[in-house]
C-alpha positions in Angstrom: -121.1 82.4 84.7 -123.0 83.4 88.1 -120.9 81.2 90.0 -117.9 82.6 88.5 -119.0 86.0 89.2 -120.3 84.8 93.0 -116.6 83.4 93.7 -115.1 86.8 92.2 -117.0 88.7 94.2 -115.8 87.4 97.8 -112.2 88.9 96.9 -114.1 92.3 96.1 -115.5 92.3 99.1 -112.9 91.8 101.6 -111.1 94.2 99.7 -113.4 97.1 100.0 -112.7 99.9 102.4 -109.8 98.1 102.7 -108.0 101.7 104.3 -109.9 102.0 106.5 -109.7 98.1 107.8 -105.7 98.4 108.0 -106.5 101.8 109.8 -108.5 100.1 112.6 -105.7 97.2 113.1 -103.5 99.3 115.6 -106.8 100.3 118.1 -107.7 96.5 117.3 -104.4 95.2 118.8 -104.6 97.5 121.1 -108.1 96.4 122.8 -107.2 92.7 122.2 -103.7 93.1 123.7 -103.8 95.4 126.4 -107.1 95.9 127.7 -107.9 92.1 127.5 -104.7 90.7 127.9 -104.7 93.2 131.1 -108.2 91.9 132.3 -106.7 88.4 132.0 -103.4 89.6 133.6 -104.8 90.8 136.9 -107.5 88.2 137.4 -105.0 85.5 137.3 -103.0 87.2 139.6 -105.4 87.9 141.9 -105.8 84.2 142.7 -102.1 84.4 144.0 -99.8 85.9 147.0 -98.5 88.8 145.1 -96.8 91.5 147.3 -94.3 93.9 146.0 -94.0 92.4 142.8 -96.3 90.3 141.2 -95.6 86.2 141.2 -97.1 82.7 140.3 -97.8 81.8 143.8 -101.4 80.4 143.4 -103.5 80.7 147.2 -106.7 79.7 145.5 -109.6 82.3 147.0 -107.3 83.5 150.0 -107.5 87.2 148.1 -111.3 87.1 147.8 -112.0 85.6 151.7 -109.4 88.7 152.8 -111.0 91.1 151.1 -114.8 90.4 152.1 -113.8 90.0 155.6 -111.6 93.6 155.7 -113.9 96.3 157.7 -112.5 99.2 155.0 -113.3 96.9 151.8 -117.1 96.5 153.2 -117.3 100.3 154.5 -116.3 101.1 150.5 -119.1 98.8 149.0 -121.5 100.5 151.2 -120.6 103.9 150.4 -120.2 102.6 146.5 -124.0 101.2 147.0 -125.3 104.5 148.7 -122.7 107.1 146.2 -124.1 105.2 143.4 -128.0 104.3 144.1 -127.9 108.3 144.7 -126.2 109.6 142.0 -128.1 107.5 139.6 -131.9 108.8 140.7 -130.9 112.4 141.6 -128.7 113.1 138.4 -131.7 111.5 135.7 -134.0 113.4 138.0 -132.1 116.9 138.1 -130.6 116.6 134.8 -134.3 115.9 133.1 -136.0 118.7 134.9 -133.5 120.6 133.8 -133.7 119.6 129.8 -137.9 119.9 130.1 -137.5 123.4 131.2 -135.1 124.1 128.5 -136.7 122.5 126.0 -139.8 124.8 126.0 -137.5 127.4 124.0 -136.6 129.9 127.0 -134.5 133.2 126.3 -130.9 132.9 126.9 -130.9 129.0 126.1 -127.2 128.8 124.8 -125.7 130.5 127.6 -127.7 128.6 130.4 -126.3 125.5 128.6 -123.0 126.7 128.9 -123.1 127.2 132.6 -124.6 124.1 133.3 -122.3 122.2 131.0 -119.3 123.8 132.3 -118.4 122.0 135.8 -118.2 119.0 133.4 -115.1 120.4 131.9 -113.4 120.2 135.1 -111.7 117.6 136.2 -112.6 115.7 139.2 -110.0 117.0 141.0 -110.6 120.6 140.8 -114.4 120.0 141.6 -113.8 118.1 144.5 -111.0 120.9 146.4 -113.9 123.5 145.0 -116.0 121.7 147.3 -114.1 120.8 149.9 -113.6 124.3 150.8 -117.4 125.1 150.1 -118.2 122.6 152.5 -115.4 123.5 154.9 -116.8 124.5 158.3 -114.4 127.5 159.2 -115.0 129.4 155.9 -117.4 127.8 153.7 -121.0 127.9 153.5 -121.4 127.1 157.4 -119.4 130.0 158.2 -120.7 132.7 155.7 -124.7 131.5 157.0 -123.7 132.0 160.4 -121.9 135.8 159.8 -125.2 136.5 158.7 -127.0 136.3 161.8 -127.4 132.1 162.3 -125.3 131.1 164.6 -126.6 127.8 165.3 -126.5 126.8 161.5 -124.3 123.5 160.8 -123.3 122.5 157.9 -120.1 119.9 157.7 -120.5 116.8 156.1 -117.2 116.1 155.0 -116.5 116.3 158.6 -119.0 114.1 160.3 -118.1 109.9 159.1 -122.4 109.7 159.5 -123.2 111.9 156.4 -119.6 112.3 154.5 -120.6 110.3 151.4 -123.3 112.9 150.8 -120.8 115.5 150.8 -118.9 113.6 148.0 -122.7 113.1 146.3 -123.0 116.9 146.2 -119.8 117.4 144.5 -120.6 114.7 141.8 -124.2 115.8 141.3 -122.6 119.1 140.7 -120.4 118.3 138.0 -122.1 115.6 136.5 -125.9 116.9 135.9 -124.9 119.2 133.1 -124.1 116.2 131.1 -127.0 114.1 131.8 -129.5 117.7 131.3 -127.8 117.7 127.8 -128.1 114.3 126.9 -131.9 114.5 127.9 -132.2 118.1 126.0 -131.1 116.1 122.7 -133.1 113.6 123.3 -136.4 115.9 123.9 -135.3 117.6 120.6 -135.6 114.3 118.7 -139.2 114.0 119.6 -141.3 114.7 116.8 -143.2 118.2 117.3 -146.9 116.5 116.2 -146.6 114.4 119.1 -147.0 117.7 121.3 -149.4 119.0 119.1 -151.6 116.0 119.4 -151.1 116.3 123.3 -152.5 119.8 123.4 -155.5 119.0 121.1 -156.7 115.8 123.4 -155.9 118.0 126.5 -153.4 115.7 128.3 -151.8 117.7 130.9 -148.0 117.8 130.1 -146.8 116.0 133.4 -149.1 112.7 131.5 -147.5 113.6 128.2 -143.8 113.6 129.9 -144.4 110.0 132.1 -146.7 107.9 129.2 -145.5 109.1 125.9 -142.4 111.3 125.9 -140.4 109.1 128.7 -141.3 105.7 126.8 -139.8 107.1 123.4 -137.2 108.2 124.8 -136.1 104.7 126.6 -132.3 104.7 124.1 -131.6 107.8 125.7 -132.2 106.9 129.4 -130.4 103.2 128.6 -127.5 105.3 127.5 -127.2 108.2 130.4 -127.4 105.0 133.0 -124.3 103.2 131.5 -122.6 106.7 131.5 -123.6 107.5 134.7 -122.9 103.7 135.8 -119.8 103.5 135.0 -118.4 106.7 136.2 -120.1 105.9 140.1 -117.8 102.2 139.8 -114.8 104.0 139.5 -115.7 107.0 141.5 -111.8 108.2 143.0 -110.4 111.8 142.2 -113.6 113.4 144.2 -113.1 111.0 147.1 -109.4 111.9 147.6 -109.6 115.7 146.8 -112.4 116.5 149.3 -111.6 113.4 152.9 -109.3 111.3 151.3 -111.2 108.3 152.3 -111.9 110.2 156.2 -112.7 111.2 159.0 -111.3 107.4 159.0 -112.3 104.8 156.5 -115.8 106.6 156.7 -115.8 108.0 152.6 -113.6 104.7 151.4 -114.6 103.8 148.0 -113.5 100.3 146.0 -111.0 102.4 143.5 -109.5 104.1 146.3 -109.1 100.6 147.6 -107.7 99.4 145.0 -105.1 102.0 144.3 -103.9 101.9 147.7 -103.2 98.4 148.6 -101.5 98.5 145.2 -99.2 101.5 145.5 -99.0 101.8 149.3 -99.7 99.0 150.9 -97.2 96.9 148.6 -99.9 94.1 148.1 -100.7 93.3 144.9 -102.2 90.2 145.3 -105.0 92.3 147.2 -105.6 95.2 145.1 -106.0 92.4 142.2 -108.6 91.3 143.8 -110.7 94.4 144.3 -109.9 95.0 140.9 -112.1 92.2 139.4 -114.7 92.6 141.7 -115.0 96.5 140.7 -114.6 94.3 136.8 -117.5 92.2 137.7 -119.4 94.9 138.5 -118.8 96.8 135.3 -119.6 93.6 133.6 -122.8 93.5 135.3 -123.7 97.0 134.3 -122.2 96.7 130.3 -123.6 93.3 129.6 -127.3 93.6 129.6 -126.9 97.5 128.4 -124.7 95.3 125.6 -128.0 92.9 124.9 -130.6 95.3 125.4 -128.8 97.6 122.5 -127.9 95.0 120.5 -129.1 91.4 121.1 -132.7 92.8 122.0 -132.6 94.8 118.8 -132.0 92.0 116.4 -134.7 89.7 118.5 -137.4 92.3 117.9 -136.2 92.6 114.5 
């Protein structure tokens, strides 16, 4: 009788929520058909002479030894390596100031939210032509300094190839630290309010509380923001082409930029395949151990 009601069961259970299973089968063969089948597509690909159209004319590594030997694809990794090491430490530093200071319960709390939540809802491409004509020596910020009495003020990094990328890095930091502020503010909400209390009574100055107890606890949170953050740096393009297009030069050249042009300009696929799954490898390298350290790490410990 158990056994009959053990083998019944297995039925029952594949049939349960069974609306919402059939639901899920279209965004199922979606992932498993395009985006892998895609992945698969162009790394094949990029292991042949592709120009104009794409074709099964296999060079081995001729793609990869081309690329890494190009001046503009090692300018673009550099600038990816300085965009992105940047980006990473000033917008978890900015954007958890930021939720610290609103998290001690200040006046006015929704609307400073909302402004410094709302250059998020702009696209990339609106931020970066903001910018470009902030930072735009004839009558951005360099010219409105100087009408007020300093003439010998410079300020043009979009137009010097030395310090472009930080231009760019202003832009992002910009529109992306509202996010990252909110992320934190939710995550300082979730903290339990005895914790504080305990704090105050032991007299821990709050800087200690922040960096041993607070920070620590709060370790999802920061995992999270990084992989958001991550990812967006890796394929870091609308900003780049709205404020230099890749100038003065290749000086501001980033991999998706890259990419896109060899591709759509350039008329060689074979190429832009390649760039493609290295910028691939590197997202792999960022989702993988974010991917163990939610997951894998969680059923070890359990």
């Amino acid at each position: 009788m158990a056994g009959h009601t053990r083998g019944s069961g297995r039925p029952n259970q594949w049939l349960r929520n069974l609306n919402a299973k059939l639901a899920s089968i279209p965004m199922i063969l979606t992932a498993v058909v395009i985006f892998l089948g895609g992945t698969i597509w162009t790394v094949v690909y990029s292991f042949t002479n592709s120009k104009l159209l794409p074709r099964l004319s296999f060079v081995g590594l001729d793609q990869y030894e081309r690329l890494w030997a190009a001046p503009r694809w090692l300018m673009s990794v550099q600038n990816l390596a300085i965009y992105g090491l940047l980006s990473l430490i000033f917008s978890l530093a900015i954007g958890f100031l930021l939720a610290a200071l609103m998290d001690q319960k200040i006046r006015f709390e929704n609307t400073f939210r909302t402004i410094m939540l709302y250059p998020f809802a702009l696209s990339f491409i609106v931020t970066g032509l903001v910018w470009q004509w902030l930072l735009n020596p004839e009558y951005g910020i360099q010219s409105v300094v100087r009408s007020l009495g300093w003439t010998s003020f410079a300020f043009d990094p979009l137009y010097n190839a030395n310090i472009v990328i930080y231009g760019i890095l202003i832009a992002a930091l910009w529109q992306g630290t509202g996010l990252v502020m909110c992320l934190m503010l939710a995550g300082l909400r979730g903290i339990d309010e005895d914790i504080w209390k305990a704090a105050r009574v032991d007299g821990i100055p709050m800087w200690k509380t922040y960096v041993f107890v607070i920070i620590p606890m709060m370790r999802g949170v920061f995992i999270t923001t990084l992989v958001i953050i991550a990812s967006g740096i890796v394929k870091v393009y609308d900003l780049v082409v709205a404020q230099t297009s890749g100038g003065p030069g290749i000086a501001s050249e980033v991999p998706a930029k890259y990419v896109y042009d060899y591709m759509f300009q350039a008329q060689n696929l074979g190429q832009g395949f390649a760039a493609s799954t290295m910028m691939l490898i590197t997202v792999a390298i960022i989702i993988v151990p974010w991917a163990y350290l939610e997951f894998g790490g969680g059923r070890k410990r359990a």
